[in-house]
BAVO-175899 format. One line per 2 residues: for each residue y, x, z of C-alpha. Coordinates in nm, 4 decimals. Last residue first. Layout:
BEGIN
Y/X/Z | ... $
//
This chain:
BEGIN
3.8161/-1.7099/-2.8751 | 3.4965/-1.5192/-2.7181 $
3.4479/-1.2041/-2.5997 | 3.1456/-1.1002/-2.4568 $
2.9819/-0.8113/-2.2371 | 2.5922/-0.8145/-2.2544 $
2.5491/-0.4315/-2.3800 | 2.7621/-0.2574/-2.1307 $
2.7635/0.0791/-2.2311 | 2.7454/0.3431/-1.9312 $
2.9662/0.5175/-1.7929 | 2.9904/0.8580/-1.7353 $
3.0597/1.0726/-1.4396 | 3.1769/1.4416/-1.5298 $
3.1174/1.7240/-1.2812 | 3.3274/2.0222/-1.3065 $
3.1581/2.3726/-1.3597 | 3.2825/2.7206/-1.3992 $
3.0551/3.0345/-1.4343 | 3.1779/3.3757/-1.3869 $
3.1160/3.7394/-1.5236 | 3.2815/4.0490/-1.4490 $
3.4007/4.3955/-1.5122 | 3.1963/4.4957/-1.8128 $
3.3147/4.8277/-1.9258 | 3.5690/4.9599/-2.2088 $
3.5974/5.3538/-2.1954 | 3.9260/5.4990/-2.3148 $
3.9923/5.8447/-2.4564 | 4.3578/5.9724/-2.5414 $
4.3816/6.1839/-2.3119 | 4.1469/6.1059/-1.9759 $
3.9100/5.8244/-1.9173 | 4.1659/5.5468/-1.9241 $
3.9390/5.2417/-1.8574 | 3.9656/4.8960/-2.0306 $
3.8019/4.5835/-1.9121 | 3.5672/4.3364/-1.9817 $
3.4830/3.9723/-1.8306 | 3.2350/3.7512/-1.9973 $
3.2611/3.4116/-1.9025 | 3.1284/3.0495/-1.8923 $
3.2701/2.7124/-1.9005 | 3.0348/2.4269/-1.8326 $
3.1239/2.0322/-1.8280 | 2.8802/1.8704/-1.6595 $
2.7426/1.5213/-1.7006 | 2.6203/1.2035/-1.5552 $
2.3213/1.0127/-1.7495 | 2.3648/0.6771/-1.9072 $
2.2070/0.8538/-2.2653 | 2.4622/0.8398/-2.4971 $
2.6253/1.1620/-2.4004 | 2.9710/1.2242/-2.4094 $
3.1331/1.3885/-2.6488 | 3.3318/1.7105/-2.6255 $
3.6213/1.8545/-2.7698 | 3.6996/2.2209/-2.6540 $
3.9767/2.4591/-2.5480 | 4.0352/2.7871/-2.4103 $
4.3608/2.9194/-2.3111 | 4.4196/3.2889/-2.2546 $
4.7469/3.2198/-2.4028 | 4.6441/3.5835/-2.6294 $
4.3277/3.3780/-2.7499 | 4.0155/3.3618/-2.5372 $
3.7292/3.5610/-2.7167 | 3.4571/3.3844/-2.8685 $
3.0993/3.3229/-2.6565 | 2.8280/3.1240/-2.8704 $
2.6845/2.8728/-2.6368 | 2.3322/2.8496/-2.4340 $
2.3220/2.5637/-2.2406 | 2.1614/2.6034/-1.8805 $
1.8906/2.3170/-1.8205 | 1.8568/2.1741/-1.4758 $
1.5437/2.0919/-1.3270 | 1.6164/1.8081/-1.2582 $
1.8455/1.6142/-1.4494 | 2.2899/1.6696/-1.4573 $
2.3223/1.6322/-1.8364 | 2.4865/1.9782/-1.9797 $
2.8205/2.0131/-2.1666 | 2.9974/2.2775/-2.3369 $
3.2904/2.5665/-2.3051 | 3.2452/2.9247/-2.3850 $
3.4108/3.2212/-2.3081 | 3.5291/3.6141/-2.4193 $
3.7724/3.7877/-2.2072 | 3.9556/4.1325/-2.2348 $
4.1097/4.2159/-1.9663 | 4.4055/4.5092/-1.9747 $
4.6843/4.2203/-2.0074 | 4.5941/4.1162/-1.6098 $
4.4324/3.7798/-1.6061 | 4.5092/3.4074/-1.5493 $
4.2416/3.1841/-1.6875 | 4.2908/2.8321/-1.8338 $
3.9755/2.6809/-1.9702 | 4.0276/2.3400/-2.1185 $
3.7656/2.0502/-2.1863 | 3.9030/1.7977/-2.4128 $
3.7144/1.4397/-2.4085 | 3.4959/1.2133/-2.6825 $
3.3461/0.9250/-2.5784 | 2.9541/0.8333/-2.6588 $
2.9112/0.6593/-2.2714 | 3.2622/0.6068/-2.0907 $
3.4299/0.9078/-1.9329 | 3.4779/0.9880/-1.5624 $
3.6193/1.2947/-1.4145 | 3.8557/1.4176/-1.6732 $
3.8091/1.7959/-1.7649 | 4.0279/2.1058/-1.6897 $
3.8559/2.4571/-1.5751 | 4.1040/2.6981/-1.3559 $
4.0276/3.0082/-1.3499 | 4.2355/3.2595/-1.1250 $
4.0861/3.5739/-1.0828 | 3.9841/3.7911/-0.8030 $
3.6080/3.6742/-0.8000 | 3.6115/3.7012/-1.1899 $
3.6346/4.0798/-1.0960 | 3.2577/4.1262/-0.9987 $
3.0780/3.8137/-0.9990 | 3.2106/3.4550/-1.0094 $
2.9840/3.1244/-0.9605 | 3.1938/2.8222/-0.9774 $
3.1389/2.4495/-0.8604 | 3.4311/2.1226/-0.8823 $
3.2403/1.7872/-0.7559 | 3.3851/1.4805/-0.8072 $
3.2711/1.0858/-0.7322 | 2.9073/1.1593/-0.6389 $
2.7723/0.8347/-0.5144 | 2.4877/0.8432/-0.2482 $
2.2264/0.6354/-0.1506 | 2.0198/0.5390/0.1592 $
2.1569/0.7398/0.4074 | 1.9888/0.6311/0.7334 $
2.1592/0.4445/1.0700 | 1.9516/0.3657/1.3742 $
1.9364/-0.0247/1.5317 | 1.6277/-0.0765/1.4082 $
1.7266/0.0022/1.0299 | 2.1073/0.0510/1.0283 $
2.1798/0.1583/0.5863 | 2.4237/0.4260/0.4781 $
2.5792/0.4851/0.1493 | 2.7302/0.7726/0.1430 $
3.0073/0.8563/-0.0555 | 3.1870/1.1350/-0.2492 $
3.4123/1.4356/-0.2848 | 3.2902/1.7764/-0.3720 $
3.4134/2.1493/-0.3563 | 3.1794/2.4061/-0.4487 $
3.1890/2.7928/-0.4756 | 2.9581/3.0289/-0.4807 $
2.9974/3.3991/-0.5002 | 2.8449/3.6641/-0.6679 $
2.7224/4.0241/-0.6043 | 2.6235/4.2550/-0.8343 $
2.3426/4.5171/-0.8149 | 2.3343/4.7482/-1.0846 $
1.9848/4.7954/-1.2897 | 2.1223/4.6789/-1.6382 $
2.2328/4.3741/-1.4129 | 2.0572/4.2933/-1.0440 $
2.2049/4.0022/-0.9130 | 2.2967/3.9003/-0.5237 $
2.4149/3.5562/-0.4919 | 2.6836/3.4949/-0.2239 $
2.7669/3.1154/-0.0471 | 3.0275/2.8691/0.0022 $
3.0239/2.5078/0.0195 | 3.2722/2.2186/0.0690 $
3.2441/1.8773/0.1362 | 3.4694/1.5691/0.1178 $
3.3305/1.2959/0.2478 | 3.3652/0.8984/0.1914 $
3.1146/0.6757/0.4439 | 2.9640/0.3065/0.3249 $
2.8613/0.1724/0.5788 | 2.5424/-0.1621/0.5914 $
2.4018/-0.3263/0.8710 | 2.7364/-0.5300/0.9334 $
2.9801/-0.4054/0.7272 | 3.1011/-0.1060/0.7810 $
3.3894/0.1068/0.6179 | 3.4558/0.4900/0.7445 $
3.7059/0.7462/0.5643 | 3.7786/1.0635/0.5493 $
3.4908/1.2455/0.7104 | 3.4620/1.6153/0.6127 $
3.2050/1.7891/0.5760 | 3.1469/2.1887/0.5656 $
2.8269/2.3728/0.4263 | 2.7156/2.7283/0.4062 $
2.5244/2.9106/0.1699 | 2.3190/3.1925/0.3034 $
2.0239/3.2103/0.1099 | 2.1424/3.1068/-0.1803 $
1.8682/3.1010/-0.5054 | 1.6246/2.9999/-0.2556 $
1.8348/2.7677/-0.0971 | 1.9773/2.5695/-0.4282 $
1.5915/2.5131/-0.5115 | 1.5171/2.3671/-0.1572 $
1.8251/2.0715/-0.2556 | 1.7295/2.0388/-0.6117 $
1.3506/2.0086/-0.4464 | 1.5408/1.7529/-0.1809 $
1.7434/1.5262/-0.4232 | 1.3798/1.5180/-0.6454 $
1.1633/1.3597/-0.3586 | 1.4491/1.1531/-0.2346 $
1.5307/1.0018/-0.6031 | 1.7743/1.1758/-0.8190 $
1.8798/0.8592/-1.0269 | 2.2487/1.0427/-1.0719 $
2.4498/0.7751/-0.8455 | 2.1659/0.9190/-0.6176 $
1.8352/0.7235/-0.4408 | 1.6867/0.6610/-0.1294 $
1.4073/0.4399/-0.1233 | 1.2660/0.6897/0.1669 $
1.5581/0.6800/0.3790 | 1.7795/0.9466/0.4328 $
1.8426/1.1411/0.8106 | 1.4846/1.2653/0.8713 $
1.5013/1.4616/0.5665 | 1.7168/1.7112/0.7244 $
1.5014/1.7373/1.0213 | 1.2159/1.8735/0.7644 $
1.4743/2.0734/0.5015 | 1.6408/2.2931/0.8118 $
1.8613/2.5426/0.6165 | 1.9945/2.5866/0.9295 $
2.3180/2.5054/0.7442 | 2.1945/2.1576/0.6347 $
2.0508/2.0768/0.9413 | 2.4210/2.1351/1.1359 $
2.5875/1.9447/0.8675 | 2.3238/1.6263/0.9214 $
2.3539/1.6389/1.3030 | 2.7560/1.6000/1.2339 $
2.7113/1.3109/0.9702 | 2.4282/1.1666/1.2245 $
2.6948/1.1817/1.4907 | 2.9712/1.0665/1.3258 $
2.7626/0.7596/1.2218 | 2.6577/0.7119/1.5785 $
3.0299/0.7086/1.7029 | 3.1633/0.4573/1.4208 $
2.8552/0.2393/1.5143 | 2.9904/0.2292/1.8811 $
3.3266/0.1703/1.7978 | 3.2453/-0.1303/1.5771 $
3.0074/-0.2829/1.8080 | 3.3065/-0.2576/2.0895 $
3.5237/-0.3995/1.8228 | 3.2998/-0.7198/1.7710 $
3.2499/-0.7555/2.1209 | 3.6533/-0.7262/2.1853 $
3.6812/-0.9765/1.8749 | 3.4084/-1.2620/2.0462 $
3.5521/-1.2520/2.3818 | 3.8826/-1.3325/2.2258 $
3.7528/-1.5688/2.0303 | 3.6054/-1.7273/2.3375 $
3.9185/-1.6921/2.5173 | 4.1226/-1.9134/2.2577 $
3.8159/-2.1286/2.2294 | 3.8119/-2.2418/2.5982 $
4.2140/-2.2793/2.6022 | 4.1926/-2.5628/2.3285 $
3.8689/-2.6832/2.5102 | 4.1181/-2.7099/2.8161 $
//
């Protein structure tokens, strides 16, 4: 009988266990899905409302910062669009950790020797959040960035394949290639850059000496990682002309494009207090 007893008690137990389960599953759908919706109202007030206050990024952005770099992004893209989605959900207890993929998409509108050109944004990003229940409601109360892949392309570049090439994590002071590929009709002319900027707030755009891309129209650098424990970018930019038949024998060469390509880089840092002994 007490044999039986316990059988039906941990039975009781592991259908109360899975209820809790489903339930938490469904609320952290919800805020993921209330979250996507606030984020393309371009709602920063009830988007807040979601992350706790000791919230804080895999890049040290703390809430107040996250949300400026968030309100800064808006101004510069009005209409930039977001899309999540969930790919996998791990609780335990009071604490979930959530993976996402997300995707955004937006135009830019800049004005160029007095000619309006329009850009378009790009982004695709994987990571987690790291959610916390407080009084039986769920908050985000970190985040790890694991990839995130962004280009701006105006004019032409918009119709090109570019394809930048970096590893995703590095440790602290190591040196990585950085490769530019670009596929382009043989009446382009291209010159690029490649380099590296630390992801802080505000950002800082590095200013490189463009060369032009080699017949393969494959760019390469070496890079070293910074020493600092920050998270990087690796930054290819370029300069898009083409070549005009004007009549005859006369040709006009005009710019035809310009495009930014970034791929996030996490880096680790030195461990200091690591030992080896015989």
């Amino acid at each position: 009988i007490t044999s039986e007893a316990s059988i039906i008690s941990d039975r009781s137990y592991r259908i109360e266990q899975r209820k809790i389960e489903k339930e938490n599953i469904k609320q952290i759908k919800e805020l993921l899905n209330k979250h996507n919706y606030y984020a393309n109202s371009h709602d920063i007030k009830n988007l807040s409302l979601f992350y706790s206050d000791k919230y804080v990024n895999n890049d040290g952005f703390n809430k107040e910062i996250y949300f400026k770099s968030i309100e800064t992004t808006w101004e510069a893209c009005k209409d930039i669009t977001y899309t999540t989605k969930i790919l996998s959900i791990d609780i335990d207890g009071d604490y979930a950790s959530v993976q996402v993929e997300e995707t955004a998409n937006g135009t830019l509108i800049e004005t160029i020797e007095s000619i309006p050109i329009i850009g378009e944004i790009h982004s695709v990003a994987t990571g987690i959040y790291h959610l916390e229940k407080v009084n039986d409601k769920w908050y985000i109360a970190s985040e790890t960035a694991l990839t995130d892949e962004s280009s701006l392309l105006y004019g032409d570049a918009r119709f090109m394949s570019i394809e930048l090439q970096a590893p995703a994590q590095v440790s602290s002071g190591e040196t990585y290639t950085s490769t530019l590929k670009v596929d382009a009709d043989s009446d382009t002319f291209i010159i690029g850059a490649i380099d590296h900027d630390l992801v802080t707030y505000p950002t800082k755009t590095p200013k490189s000496e463009l060369r032009a891309l080699p017949q393969s129209q494959i760019l390469e650098r070496l890079l070293t990682a910074n020493k600092h424990n920050l998270n990087e970018y690796t930054i290819a930019s370029l300069a898009i002309s083409k070549v005009r038949n004007t009549g005859k024998d006369n040709f006009q060469i005009y710019m035809a494009g310009l495009a930014c390509v970034m791929k996030r880089i996490n880096v680790i840092p030195k461990n200091n207090f690591i030992k080896l002994e015989d």
